[in-house]
C-alpha positions in Angstrom: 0.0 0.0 0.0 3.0 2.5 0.7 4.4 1.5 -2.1 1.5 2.4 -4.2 1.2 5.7 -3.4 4.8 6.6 -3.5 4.8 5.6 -6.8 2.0 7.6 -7.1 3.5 10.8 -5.8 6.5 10.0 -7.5 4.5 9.5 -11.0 6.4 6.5 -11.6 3.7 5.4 -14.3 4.3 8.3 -16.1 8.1 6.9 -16.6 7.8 3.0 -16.7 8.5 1.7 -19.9 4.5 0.9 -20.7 4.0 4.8 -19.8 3.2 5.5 -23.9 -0.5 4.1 -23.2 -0.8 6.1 -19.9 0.3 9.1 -21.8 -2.0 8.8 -24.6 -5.0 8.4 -21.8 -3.7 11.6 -19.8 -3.6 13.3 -23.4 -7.2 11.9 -24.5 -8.5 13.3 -20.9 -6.9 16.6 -21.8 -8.3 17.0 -24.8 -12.0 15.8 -23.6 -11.8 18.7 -21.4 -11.0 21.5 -23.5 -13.4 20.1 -25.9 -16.2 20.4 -22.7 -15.1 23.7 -21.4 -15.2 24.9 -25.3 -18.4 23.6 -25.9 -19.9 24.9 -22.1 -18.4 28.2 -23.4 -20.5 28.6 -26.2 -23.7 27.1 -24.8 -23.5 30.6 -22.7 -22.5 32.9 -25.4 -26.0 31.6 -26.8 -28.0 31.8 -24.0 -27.0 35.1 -23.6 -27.5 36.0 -27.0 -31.2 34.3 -26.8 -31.4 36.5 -23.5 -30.7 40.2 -25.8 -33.0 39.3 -28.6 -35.9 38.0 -26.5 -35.2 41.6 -24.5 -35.1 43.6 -27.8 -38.2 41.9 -29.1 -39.9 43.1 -26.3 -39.0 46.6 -26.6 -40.0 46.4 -30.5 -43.2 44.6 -29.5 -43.8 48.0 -27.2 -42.8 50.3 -29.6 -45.3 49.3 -32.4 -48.1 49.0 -30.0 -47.1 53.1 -29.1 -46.4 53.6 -32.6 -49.9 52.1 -34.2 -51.8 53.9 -31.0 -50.6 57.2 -32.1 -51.1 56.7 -35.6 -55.1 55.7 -34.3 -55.3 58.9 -32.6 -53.9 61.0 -35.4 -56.2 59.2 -38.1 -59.7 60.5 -35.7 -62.0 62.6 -37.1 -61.2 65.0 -33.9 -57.8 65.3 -34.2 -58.2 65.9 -38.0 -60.7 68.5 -37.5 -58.5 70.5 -34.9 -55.8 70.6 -36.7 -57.8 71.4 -40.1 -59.4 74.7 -37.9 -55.9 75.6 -37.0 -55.0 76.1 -40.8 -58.9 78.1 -41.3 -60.4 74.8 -42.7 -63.9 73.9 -41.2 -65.9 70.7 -41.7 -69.0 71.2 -44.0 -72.2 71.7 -42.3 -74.1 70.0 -45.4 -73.3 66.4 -45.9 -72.0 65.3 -49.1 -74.4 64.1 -51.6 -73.6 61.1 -54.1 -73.1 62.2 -57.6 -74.2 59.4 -60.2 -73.4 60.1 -63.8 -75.7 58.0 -66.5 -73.4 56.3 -68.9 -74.9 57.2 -72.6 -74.4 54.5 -75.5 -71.2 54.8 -76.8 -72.9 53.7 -80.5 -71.9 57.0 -82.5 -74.2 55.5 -85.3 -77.2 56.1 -83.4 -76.3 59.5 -82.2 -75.8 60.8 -85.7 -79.2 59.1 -86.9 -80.9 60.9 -84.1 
């Protein structure tokens, strides 16, 4: 047992003449690892990224809804009116009347027999 974990300490396996397998291990454990911290690494650059565009959809999603509310107001009839005073522009008293024109035949035979 002391012998075991002087050799330990001592990284005796690292040394011994079969130490090209142990090697190969420690540099396959090595390399798993980077690859894990790597891959860790980007899984939070993404969730960080998902994190900004949800937050910057919602402040689009706000701003149209303030945007298209505006534009409702401005479209009234009230508003329109107000501002069509301002200029000297009054809404008619009389409301408008539909104008329906009679299409005539558009034989120019007939009309010169006539």
């Amino acid at each position: 047992m002391k012998e075991g974990v002087y050799s330990l300490l001592k990284a005796k396996f690292l040394i011994s003449d079969d130490a090209l397998k142990n090697w190969r291990f420690i540099v396959f454990l090595i390399l798993l690892a980077m690859i894990m911290i790597a891959n860790s690494h980007r899984y939070e650059q993404k969730t960080f990224r998902i994190t900004e565009l949800t937050n910057e959809v919602k402040e689009l999603r706000s701003e149209f809804v303030d945007r298209r509310s505006e534009l409702m107001e401005l479209k009234m009839e009230s508003t329109i009116s107000a501002e069509m005073e301002a200029k000297g522009i009054q809404p008619s008293s009389v409301p408008p009347k539909k104008i329906k024109v009679k299409e005539e035949e558009k034989n120019i035979l007939k009309k010169i027999w006539q």
